[in-house]
Legacy VTK file of the C-alpha trace (Angstrom):
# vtk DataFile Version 3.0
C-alpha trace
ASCII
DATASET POLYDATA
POINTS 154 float
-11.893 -11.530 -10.539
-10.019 -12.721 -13.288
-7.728 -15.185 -11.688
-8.131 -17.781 -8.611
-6.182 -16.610 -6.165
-6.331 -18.210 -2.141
-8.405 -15.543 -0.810
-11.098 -14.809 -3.934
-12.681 -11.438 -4.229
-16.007 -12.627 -2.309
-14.124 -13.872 0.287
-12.484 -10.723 0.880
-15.926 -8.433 0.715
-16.872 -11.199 4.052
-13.759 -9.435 5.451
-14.634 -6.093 4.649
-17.845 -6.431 6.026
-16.882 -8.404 8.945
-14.047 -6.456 10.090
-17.135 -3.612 10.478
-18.537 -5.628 13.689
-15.354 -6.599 15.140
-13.988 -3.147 14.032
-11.592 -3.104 17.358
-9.260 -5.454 16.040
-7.079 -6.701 12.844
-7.909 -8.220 9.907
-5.910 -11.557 11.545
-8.235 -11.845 14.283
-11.134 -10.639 11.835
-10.164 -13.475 9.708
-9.757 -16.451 12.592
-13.193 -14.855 13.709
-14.509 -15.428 10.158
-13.318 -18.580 9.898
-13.625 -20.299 13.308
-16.826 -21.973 12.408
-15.667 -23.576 9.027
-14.070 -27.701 8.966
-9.881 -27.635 8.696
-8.164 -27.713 6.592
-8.597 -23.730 6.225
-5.917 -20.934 4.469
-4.429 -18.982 6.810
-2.825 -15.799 5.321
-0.942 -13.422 7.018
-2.123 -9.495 8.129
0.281 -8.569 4.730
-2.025 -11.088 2.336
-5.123 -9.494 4.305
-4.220 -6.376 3.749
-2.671 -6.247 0.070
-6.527 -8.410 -0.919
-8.262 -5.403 0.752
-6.659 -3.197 -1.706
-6.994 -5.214 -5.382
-11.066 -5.577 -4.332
-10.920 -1.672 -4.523
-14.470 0.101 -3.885
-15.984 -1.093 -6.986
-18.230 -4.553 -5.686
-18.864 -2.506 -1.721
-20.322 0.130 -4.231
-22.242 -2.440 -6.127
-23.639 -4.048 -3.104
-24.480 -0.921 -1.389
-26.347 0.265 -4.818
-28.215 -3.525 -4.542
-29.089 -2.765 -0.710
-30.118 0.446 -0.197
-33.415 1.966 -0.374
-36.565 1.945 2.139
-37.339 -1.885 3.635
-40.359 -3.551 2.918
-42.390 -3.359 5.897
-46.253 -2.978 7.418
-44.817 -0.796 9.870
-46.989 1.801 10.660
-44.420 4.372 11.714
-42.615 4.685 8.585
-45.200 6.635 6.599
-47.075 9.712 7.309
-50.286 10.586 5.398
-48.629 8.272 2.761
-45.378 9.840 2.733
-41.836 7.667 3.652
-40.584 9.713 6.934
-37.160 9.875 6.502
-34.133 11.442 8.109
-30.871 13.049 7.441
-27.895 12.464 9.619
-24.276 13.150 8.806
-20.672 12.831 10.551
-17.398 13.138 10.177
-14.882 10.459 9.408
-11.197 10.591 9.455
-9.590 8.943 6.352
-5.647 7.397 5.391
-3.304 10.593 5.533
-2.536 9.120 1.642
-1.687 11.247 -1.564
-5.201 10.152 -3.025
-7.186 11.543 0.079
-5.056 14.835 0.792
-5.973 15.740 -2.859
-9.832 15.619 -1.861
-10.266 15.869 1.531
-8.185 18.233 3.952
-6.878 18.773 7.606
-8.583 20.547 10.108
-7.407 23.548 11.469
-7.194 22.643 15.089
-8.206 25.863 18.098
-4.636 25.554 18.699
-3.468 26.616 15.292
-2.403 23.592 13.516
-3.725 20.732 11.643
-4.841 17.553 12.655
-3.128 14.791 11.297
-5.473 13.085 9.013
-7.806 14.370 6.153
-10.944 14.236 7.233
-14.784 13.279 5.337
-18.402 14.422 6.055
-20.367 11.590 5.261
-24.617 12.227 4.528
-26.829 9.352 5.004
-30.669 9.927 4.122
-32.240 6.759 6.236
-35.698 5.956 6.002
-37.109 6.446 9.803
-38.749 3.227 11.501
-36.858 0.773 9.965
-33.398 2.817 9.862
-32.757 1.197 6.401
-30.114 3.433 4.234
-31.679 5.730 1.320
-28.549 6.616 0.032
-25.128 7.816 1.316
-22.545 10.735 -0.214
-18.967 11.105 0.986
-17.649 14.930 0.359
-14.721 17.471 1.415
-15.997 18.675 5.183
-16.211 22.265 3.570
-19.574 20.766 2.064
-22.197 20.827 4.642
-25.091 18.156 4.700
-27.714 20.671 3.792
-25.901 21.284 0.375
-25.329 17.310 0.255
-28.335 16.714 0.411
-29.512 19.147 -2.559
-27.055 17.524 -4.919
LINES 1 155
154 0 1 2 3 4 5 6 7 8 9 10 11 12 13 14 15 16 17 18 19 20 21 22 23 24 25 26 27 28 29 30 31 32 33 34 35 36 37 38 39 40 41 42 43 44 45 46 47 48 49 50 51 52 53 54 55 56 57 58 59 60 61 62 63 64 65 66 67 68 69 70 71 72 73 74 75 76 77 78 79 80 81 82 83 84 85 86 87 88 89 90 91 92 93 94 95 96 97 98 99 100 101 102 103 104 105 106 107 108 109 110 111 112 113 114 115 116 117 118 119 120 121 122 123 124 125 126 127 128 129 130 131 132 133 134 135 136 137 138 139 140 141 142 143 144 145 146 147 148 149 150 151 152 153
């Protein structure tokens, strides 16, 4: 980040990746969560200020920590090789993303049994994981009309 601003760009990747476990409510309560254990005085910004630091982080530094993370743990564990090969697995869902201008030009609506769309774009995400230790390999976000098999050629 170029400038100091109350809520600096590390704070808000502690948000990010808090509001993950307490993904059943706001970023307020995420926040007062975050912050419960820390002395007063403490900033208190509202769901607005949350929200509008969300979007100047952007993707890039929850790409560059991912990229930092990922890979197979170091462990003794038995169970995670075979004959001296990593025993991994590939597992893959859907997600539903923001119905916004951005995402409808990648990702589309599903054609519902009843003949219309659902309301949001929807993701497959792809997740090689090493087995044993569950640790994530690597992860790819496409278009649902890419299955994982071809996801996980690429």
């Amino acid at each position: 980040q170029s400038r100091i601003r109350l809520l600096p760009a590390r704070v808000v990747v502690y948000l990010v990746l808090a509001s993950v476990l307490f993904g059943d409510v706001g970023y307020r309560q995420v926040w007062s969560r975050l912050v419960s254990g820390l002395p007063a005085p403490r900033v208190s910004p509202s769901a607005s200020a949350l929200r509008q630091a969300r979007q100047r982080l952007g993707p890039a530094p929850l790409r560059v920590l991912f990229d930092l993370l990922r890979g197979p743990a170091a462990t003794t564990a038995g169970q995670t090789r075979w004959r001296g090969m990593l025993l991994t697995v590939l597992d893959g869902t859907l997600l539903v993303v923001a119905d916004s201008p951005a995402n409808a030009a990648r990702y589309t609506k599903q054609r519902l049994l009843t003949g219309g769309c659902s309301g949001y774009p929807q993701l497959r995400l792809s997740a090689l994981l090493t087995c044993g230790t569950r640790s994530v390999i690597d992860a790819v976000f496409n278009p649902v009309s890419v299955g994982e098999l071809d996801q996980a050629r690429a």
